[in-house]
C-alpha positions, 0 to 999 in steps of 0.5 A: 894129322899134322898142317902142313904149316906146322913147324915140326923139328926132328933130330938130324938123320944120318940117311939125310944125306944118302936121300940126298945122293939119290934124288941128286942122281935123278935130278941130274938124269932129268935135267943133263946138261941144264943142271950146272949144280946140285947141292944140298942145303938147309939144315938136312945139310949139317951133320947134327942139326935138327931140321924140319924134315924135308930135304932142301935141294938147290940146282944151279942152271944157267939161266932161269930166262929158259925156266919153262924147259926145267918144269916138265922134266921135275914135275915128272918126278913127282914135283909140283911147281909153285914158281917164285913163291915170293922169292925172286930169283929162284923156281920153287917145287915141293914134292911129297905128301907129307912134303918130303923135299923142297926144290930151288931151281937159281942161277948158278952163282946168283946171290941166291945160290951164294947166301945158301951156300956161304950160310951151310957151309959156315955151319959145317965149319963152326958147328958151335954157331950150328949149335946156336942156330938149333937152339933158336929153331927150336925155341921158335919152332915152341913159339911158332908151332902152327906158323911156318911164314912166321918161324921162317921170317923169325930166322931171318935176322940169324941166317943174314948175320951168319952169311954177313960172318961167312962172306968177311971169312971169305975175303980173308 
């Protein structure tokens, strides 16, 4: 059986995005009006690009002063609630055993639901950067097989250089 801190890549999967479709739905369902946005992001987001796979799925709420009201409807869904996890300023689910998803409740047009937009959505546009970003996932994921904190924290460096280049496309 495989840790659940083992960094496991696989090839990107044309499904990725009709999960996605279908778990948005049942999100929105549980959430109505709370949920402001619902976007697909980490690397189960970019045509083509290897991922760990488990879906990333970030919510945009008003407010996460209000956060209490969020848990319930999502832990009825099967997620479980690890909240900030270490990252100020989002709620942190994971559902699935193996892990299957990962939940980012943020406020909508906080810096976190910006960073993760602004870095998938470069991806998307310049897919040679995408293709340089899976060459660094996999040469870490071979040094960082058994790490995941570490694998994360080894990405860090690319993912703020990505998102320094995609807030200067902005302005532009």
């Amino acid at each position: 059986m495989v840790s659940a801190d083992t960094v496991l890549l696989v090839p990107y999967d044309e499904a990725w995005p009709a999960l996605f479709d279908q778990e948005r739905a049942r999100i929105e369902r549980a959430l109505g009006s709370w949920a402001e946005g619902i976007e697909h992001v980490g690397s189960t987001a970019v045509p083509g690009l290897a991922a760990k796979p488990i879906l990333d799925i970030m919510v945009g709420v008003g407010s996460l002063r209000d956060a209490e009201q969020y848990i319930q409807p999502l832990e009825q869904l099967g997620y479980e609630c690890r909240g900030e996890a270490g990252v100020p300023g989002r709620l942190f689910f994971r559902k699935g055993d193996p892990r299957s998803h990962h939940l980012h409740v943020t406020e909508s047009g906080s810096e976190f639901w910006e960073r993760h937009l602004s870095f998938r959505n470069y991806l998307r546009a310049y897919p040679e950067t995408a293709h340089e970003y899976a060459r660094l996932k996999h040469h870490l994921a071979d040094r960082f097989r058994t790490d995941r904190t570490a694998y994360t924290e080894a990405k860090t460096a690319f993912i703020s250089e990505v998102v320094r280049r995609a807030t200067e496309d902005e302005r532009n």
